[in-house]
PDB file of N, CA, C and O in Angstrom:
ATOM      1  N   UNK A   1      -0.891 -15.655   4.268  1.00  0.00           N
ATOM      2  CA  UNK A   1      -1.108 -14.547   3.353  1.00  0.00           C
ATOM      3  C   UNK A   1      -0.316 -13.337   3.846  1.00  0.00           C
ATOM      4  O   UNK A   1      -0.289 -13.182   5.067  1.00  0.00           O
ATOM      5  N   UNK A   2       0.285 -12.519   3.135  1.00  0.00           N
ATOM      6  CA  UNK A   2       1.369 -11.342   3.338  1.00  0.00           C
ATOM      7  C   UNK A   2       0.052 -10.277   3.588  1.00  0.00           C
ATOM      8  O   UNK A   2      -1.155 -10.494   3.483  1.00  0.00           O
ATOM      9  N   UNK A   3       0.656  -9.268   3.893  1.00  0.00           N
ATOM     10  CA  UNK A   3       0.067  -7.811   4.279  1.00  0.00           C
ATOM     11  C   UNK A   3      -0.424  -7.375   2.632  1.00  0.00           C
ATOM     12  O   UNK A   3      -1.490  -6.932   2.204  1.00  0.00           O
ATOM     13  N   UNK A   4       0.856  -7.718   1.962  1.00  0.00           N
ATOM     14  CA  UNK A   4       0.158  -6.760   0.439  1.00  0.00           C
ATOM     15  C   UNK A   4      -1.065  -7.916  -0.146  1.00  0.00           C
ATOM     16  O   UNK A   4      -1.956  -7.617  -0.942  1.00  0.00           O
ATOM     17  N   UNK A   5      -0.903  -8.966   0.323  1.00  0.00           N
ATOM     18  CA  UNK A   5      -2.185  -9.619   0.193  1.00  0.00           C
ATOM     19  C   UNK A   5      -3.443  -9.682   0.259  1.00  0.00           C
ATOM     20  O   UNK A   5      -4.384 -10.019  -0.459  1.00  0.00           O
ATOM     21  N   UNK A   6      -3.265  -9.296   1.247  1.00  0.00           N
ATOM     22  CA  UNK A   6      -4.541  -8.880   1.932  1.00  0.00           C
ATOM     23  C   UNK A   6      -5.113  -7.560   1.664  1.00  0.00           C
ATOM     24  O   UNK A   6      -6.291  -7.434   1.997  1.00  0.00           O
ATOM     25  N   UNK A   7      -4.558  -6.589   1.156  1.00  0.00           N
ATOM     26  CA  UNK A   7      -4.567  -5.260   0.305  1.00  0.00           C
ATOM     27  C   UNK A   7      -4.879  -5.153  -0.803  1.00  0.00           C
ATOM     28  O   UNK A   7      -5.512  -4.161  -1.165  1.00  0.00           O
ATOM     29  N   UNK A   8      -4.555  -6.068  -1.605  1.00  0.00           N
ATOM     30  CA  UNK A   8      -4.830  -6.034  -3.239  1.00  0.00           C
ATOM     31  C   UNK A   8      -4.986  -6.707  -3.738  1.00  0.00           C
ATOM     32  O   UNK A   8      -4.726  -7.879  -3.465  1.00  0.00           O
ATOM     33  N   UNK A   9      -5.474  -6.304  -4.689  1.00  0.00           N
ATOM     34  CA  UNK A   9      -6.416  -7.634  -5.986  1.00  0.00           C
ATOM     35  C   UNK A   9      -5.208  -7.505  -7.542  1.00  0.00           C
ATOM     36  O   UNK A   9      -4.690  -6.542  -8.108  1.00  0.00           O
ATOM     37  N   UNK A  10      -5.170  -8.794  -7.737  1.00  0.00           N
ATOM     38  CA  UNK A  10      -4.030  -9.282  -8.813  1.00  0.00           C
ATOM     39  C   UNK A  10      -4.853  -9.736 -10.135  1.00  0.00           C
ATOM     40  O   UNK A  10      -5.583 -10.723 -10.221  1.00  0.00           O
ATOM     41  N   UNK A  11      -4.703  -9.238 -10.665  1.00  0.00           N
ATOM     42  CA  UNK A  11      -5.474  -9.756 -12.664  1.00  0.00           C
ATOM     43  C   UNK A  11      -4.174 -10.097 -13.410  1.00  0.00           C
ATOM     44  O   UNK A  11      -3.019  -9.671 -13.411  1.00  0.00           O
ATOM     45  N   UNK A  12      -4.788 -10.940 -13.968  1.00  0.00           N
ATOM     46  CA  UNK A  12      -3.977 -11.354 -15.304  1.00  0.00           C
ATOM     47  C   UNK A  12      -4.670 -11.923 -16.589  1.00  0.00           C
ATOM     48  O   UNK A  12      -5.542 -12.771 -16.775  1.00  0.00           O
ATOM     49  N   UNK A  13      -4.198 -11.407 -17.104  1.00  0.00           N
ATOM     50  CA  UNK A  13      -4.842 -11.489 -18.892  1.00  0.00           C
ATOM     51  C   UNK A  13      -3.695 -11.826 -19.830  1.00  0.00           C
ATOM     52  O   UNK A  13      -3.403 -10.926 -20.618  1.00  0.00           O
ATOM     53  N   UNK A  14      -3.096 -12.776 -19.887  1.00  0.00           N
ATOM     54  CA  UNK A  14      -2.250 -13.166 -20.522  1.00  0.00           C
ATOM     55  C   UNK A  14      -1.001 -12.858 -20.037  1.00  0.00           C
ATOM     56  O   UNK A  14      -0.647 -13.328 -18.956  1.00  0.00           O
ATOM     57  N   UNK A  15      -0.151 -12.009 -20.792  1.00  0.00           N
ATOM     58  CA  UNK A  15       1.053 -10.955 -20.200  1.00  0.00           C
ATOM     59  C   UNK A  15       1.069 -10.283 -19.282  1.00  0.00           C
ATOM     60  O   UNK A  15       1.930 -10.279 -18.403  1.00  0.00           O
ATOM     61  N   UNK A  16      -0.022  -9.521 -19.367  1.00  0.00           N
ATOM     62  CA  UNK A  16      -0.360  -8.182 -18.758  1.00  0.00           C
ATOM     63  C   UNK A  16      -1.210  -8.455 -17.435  1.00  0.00           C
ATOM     64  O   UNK A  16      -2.060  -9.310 -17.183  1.00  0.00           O
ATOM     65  N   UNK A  17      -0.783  -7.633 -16.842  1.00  0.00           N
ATOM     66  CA  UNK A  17      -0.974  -7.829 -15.149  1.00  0.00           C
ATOM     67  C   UNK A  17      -1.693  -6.476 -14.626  1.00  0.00           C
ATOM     68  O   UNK A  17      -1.576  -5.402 -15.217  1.00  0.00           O
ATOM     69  N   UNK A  18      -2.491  -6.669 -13.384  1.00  0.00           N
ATOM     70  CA  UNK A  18      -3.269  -5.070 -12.718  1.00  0.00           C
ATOM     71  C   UNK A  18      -2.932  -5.730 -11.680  1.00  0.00           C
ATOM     72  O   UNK A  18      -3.252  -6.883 -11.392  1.00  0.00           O
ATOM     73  N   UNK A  19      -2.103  -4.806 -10.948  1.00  0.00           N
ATOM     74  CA  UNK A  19      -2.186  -5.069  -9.481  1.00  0.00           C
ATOM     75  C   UNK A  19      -2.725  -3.565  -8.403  1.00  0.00           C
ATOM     76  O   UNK A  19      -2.304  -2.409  -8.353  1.00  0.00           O
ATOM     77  N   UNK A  20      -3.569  -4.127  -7.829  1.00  0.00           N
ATOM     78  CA  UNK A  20      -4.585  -2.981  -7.674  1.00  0.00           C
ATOM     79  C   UNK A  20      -4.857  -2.733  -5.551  1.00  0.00           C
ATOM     80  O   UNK A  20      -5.089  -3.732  -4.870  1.00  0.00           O
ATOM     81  N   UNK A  21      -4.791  -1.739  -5.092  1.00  0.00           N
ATOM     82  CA  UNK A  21      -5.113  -1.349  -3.897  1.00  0.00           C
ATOM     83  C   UNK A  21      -6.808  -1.688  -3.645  1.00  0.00           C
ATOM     84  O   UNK A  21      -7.735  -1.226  -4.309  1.00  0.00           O
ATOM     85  N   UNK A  22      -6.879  -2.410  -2.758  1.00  0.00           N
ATOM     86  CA  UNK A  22      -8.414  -2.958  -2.538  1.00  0.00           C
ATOM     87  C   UNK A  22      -8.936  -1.478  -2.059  1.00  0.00           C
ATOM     88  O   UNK A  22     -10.118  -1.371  -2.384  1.00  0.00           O
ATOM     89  N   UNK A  23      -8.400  -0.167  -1.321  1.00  0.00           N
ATOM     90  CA  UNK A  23      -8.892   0.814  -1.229  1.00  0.00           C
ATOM     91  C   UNK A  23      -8.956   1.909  -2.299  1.00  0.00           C
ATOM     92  O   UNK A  23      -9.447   3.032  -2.182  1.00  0.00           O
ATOM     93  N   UNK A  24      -8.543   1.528  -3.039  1.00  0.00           N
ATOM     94  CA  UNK A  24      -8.550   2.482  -4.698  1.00  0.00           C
ATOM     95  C   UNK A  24      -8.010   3.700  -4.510  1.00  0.00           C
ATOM     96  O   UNK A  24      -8.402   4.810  -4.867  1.00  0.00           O
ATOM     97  N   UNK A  25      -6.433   3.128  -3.502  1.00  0.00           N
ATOM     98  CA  UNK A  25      -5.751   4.650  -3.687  1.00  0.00           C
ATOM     99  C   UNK A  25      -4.787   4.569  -4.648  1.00  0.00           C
ATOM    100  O   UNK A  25      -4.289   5.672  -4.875  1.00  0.00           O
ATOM    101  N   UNK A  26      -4.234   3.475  -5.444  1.00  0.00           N
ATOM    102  CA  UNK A  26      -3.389   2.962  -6.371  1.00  0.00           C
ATOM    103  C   UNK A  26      -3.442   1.456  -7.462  1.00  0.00           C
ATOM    104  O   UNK A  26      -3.783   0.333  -7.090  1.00  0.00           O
ATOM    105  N   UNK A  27      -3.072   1.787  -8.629  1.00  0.00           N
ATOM    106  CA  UNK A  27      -3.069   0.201  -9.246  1.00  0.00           C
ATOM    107  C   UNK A  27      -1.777   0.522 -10.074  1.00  0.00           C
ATOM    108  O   UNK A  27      -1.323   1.643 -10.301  1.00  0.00           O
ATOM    109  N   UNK A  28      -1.186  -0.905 -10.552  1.00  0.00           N
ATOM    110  CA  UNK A  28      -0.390  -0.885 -11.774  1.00  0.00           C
ATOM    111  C   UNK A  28      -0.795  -1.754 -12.405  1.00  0.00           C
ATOM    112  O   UNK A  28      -1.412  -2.798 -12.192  1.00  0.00           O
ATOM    113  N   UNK A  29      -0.160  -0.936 -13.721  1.00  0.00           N
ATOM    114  CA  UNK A  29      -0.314  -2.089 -14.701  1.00  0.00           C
ATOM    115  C   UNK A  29       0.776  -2.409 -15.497  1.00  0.00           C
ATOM    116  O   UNK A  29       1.612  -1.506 -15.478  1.00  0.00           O
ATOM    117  N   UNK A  30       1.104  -3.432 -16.244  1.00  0.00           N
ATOM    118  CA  UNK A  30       2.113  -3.573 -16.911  1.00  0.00           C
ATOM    119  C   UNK A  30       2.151  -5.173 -17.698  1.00  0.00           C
ATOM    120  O   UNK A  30       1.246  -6.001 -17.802  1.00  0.00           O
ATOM    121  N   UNK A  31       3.509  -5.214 -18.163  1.00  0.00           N
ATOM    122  CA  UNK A  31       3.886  -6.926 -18.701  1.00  0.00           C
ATOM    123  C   UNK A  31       3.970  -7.410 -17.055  1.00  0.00           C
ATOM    124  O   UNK A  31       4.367  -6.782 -16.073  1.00  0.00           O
ATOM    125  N   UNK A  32       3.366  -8.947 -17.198  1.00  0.00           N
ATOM    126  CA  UNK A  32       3.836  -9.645 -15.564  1.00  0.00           C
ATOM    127  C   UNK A  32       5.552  -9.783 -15.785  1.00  0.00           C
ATOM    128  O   UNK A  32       6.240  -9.845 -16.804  1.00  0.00           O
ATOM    129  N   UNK A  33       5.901  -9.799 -14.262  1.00  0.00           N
ATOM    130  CA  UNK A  33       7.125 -10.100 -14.232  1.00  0.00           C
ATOM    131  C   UNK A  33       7.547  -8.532 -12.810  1.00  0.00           C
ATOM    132  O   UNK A  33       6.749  -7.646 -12.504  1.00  0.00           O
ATOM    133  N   UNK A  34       8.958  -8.698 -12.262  1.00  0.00           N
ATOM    134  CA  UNK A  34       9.354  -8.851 -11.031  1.00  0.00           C
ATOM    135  C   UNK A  34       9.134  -6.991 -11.205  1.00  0.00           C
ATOM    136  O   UNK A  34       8.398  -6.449 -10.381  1.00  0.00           O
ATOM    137  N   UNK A  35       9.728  -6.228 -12.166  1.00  0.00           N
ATOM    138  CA  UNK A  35       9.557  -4.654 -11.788  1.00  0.00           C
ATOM    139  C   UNK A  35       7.923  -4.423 -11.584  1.00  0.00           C
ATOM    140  O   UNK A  35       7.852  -3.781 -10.536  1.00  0.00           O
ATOM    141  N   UNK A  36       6.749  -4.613 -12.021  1.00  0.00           N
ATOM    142  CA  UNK A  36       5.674  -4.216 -11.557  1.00  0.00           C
ATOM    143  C   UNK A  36       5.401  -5.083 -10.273  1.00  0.00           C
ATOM    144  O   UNK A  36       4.955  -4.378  -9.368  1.00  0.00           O
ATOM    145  N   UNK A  37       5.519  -6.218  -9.982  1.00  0.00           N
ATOM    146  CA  UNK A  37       5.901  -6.126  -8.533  1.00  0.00           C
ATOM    147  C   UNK A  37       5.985  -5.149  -7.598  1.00  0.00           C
ATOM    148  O   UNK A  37       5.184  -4.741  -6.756  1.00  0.00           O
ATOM    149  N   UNK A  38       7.687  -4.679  -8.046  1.00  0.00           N
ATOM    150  CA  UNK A  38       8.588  -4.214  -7.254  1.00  0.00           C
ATOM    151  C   UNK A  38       7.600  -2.632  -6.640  1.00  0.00           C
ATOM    152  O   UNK A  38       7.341  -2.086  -5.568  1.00  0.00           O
ATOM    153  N   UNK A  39       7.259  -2.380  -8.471  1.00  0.00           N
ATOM    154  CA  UNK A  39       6.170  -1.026  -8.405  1.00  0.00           C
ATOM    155  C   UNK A  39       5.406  -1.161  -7.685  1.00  0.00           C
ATOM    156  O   UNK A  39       5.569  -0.285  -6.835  1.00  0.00           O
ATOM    157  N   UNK A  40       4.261  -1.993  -7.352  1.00  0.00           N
ATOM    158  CA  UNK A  40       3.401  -2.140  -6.820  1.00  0.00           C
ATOM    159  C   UNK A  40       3.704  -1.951  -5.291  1.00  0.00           C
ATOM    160  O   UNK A  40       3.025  -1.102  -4.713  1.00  0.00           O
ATOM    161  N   UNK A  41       4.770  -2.735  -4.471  1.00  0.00           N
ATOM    162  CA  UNK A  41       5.157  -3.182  -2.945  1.00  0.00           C
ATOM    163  C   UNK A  41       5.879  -1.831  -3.087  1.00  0.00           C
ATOM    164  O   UNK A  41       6.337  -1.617  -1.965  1.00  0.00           O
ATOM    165  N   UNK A  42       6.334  -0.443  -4.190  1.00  0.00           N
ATOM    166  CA  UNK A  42       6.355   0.568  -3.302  1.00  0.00           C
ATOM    167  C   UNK A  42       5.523   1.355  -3.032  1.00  0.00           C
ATOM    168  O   UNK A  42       5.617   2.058  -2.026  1.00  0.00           O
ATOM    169  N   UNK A  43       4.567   1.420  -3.823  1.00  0.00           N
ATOM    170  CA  UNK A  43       3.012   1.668  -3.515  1.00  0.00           C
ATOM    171  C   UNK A  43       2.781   1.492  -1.868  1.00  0.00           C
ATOM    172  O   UNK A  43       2.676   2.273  -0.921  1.00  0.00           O
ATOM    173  N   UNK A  44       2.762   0.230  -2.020  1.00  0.00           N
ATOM    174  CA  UNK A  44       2.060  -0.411  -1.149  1.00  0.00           C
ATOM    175  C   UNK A  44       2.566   0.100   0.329  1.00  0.00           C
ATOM    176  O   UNK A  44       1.809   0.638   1.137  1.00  0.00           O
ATOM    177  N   UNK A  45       4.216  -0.197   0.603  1.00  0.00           N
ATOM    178  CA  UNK A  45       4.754   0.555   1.683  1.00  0.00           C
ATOM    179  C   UNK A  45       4.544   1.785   2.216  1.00  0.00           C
ATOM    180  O   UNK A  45       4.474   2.309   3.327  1.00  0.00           O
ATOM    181  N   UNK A  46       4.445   2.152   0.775  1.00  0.00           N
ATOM    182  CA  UNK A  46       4.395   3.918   1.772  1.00  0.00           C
ATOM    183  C   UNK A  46       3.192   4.414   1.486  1.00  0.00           C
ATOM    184  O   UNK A  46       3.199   5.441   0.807  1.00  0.00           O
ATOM    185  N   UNK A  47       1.817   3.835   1.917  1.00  0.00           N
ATOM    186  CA  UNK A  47       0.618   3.769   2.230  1.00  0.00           C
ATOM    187  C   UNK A  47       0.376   3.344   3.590  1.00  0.00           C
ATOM    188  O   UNK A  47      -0.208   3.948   4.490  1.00  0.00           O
ATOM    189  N   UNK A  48       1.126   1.776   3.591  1.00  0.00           N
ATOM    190  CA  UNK A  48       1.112   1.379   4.899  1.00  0.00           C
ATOM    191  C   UNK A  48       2.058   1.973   5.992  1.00  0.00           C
ATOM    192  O   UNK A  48       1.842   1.661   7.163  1.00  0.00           O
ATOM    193  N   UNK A  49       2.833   2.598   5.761  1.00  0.00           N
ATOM    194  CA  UNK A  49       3.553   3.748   6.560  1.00  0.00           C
ATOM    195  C   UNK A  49       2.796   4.541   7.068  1.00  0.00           C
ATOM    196  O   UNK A  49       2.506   4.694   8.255  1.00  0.00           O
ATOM    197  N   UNK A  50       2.309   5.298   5.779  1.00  0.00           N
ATOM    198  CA  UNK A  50       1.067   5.908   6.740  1.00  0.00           C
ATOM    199  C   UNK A  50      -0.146   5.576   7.113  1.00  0.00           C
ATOM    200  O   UNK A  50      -0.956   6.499   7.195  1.00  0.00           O
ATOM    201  N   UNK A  51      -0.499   4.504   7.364  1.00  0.00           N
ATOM    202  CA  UNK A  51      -1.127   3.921   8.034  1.00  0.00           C
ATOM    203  C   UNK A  51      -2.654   3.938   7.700  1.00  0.00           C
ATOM    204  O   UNK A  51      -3.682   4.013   8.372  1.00  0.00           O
ATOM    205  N   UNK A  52      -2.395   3.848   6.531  1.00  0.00           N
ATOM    206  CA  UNK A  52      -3.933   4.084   5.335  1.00  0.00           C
ATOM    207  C   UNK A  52      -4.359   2.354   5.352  1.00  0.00           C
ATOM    208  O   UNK A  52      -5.527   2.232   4.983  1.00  0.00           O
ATOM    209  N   UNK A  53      -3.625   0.847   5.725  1.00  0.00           N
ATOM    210  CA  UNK A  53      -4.059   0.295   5.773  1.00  0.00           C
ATOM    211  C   UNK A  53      -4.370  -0.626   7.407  1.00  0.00           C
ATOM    212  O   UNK A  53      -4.347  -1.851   7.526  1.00  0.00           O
ATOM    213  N   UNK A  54      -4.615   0.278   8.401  1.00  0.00           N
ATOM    214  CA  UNK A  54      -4.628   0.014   9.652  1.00  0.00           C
ATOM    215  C   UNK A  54      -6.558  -0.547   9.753  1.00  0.00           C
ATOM    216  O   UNK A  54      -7.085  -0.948  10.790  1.00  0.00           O
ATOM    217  N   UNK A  55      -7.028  -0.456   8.853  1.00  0.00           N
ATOM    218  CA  UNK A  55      -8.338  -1.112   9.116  1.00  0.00           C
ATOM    219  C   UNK A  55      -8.430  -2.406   8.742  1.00  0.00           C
ATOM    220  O   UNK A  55      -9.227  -3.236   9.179  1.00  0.00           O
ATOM    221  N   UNK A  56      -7.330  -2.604   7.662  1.00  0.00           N
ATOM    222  CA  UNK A  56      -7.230  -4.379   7.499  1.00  0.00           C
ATOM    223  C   UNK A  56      -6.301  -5.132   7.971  1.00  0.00           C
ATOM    224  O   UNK A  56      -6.327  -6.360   8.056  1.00  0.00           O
ATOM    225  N   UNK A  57      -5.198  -4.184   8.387  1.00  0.00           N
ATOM    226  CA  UNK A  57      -4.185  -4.912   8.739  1.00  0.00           C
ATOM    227  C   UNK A  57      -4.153  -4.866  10.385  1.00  0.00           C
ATOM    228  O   UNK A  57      -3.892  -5.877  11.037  1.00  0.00           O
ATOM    229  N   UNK A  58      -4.408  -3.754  10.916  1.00  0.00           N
ATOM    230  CA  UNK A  58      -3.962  -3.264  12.444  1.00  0.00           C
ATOM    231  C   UNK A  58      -3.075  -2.325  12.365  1.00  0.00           C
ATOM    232  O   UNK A  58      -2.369  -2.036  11.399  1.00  0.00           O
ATOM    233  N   UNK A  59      -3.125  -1.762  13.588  1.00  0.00           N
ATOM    234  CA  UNK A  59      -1.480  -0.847  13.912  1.00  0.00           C
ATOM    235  C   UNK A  59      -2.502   0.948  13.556  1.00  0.00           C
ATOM    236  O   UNK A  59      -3.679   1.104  13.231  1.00  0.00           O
ATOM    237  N   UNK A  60      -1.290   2.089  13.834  1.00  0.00           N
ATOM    238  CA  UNK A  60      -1.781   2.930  13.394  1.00  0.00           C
ATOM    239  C   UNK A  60      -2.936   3.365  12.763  1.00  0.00           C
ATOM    240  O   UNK A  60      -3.342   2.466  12.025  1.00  0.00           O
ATOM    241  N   UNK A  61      -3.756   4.507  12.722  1.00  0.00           N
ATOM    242  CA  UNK A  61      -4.291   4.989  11.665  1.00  0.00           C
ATOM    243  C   UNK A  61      -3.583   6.132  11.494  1.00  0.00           C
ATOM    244  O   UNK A  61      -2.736   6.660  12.215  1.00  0.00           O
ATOM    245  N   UNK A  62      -4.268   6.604   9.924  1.00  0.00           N
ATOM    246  CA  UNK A  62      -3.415   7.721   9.584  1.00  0.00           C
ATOM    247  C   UNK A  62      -3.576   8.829  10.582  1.00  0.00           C
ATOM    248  O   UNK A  62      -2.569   9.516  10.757  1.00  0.00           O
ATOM    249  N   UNK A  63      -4.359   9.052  11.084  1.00  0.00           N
ATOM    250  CA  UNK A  63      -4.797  10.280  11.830  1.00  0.00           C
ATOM    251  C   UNK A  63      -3.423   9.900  13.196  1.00  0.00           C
ATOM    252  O   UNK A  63      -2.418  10.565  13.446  1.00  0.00           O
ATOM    253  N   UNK A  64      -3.883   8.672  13.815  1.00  0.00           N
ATOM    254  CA  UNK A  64      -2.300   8.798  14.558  1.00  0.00           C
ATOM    255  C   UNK A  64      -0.863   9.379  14.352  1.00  0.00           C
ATOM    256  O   UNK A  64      -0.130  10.169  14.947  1.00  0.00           O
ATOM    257  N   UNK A  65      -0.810   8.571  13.164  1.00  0.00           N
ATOM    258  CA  UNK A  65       0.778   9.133  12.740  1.00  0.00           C
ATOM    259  C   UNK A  65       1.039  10.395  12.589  1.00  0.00           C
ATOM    260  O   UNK A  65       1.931  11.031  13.150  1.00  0.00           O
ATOM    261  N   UNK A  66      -0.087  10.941  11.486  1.00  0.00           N
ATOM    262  CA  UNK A  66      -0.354  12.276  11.194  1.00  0.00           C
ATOM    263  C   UNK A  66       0.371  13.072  12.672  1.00  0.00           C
ATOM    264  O   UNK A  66       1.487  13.578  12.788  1.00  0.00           O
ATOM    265  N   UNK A  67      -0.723  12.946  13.670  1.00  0.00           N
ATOM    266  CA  UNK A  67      -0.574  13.645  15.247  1.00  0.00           C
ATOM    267  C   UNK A  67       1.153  13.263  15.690  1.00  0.00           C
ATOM    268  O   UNK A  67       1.927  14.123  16.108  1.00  0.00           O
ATOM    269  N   UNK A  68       1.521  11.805  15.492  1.00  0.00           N
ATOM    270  CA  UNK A  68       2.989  11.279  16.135  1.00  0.00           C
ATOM    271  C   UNK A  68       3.554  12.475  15.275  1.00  0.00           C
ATOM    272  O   UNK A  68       4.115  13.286  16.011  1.00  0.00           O
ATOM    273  N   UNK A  69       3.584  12.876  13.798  1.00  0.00           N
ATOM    274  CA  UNK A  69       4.510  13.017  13.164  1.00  0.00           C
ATOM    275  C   UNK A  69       4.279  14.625  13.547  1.00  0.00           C
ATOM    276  O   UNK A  69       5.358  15.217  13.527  1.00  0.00           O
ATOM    277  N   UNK A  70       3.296  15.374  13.846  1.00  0.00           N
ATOM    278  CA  UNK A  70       3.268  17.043  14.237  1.00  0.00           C
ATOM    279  C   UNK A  70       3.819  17.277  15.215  1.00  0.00           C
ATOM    280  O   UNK A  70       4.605  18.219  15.325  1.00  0.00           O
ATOM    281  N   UNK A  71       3.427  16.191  16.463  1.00  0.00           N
ATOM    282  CA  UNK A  71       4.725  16.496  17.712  1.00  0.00           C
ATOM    283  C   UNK A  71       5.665  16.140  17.416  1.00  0.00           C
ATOM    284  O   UNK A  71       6.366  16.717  18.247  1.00  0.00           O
ATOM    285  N   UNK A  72       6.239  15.656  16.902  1.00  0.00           N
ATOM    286  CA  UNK A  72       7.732  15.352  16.490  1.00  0.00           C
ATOM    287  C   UNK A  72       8.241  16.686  16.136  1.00  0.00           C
ATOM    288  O   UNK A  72       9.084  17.270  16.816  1.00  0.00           O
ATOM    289  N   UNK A  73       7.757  17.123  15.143  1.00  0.00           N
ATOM    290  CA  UNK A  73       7.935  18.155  14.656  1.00  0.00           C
ATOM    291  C   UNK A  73       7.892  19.937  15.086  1.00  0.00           C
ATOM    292  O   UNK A  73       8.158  20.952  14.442  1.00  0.00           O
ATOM    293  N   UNK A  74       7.440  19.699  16.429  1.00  0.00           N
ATOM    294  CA  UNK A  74       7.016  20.691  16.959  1.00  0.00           C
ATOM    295  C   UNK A  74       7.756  20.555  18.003  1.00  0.00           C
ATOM    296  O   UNK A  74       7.948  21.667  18.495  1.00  0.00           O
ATOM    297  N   UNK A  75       8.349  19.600  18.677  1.00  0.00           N
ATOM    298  CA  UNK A  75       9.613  19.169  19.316  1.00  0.00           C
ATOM    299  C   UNK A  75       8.702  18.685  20.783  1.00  0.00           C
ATOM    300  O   UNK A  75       9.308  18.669  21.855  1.00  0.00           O
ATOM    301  N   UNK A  76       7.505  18.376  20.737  1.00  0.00           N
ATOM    302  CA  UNK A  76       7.031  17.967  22.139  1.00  0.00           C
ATOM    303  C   UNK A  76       7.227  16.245  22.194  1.00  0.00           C
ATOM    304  O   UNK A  76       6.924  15.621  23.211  1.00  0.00           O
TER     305      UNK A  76
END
């Protein structure tokens, strides 16, 4: 099972597709087929960037990065 797998719940009703964030910070909807996909996995990335899915997946939490990304920025 992939990472966005394990993240989201997939419907289908004929054509039409919900692809949905199991944490209800995002869904799409649309005709099935490869651009709502595409929509969805950029969702999905730049959530898991910031590290909004580190309780199902591992790695970061947001509050880490958050902190990595202020010293960075602050030059320490």
């Amino acid at each position: 099972m992939t990472d966005i797998e394990k993240c989201t719940t997939y419907k289908r009703r004929g054509d039409r597709c919900t692809i949905s964030c199991n944490l209800g910070l995002w869904s799409v909807e649309g005709a099935y087929g490869l651009a709502l996909i595409n929509e969805a996995s950029h969702y999905f990335r730049q959530y898991k960037a910031d590290g909004e899915y580190s309780e199902i997946l591992g790695g970061k939490s947001p509050l880490d990065i958050f902190m990595e990304r202020g010293a960075l920025q602050d030059g320490k």
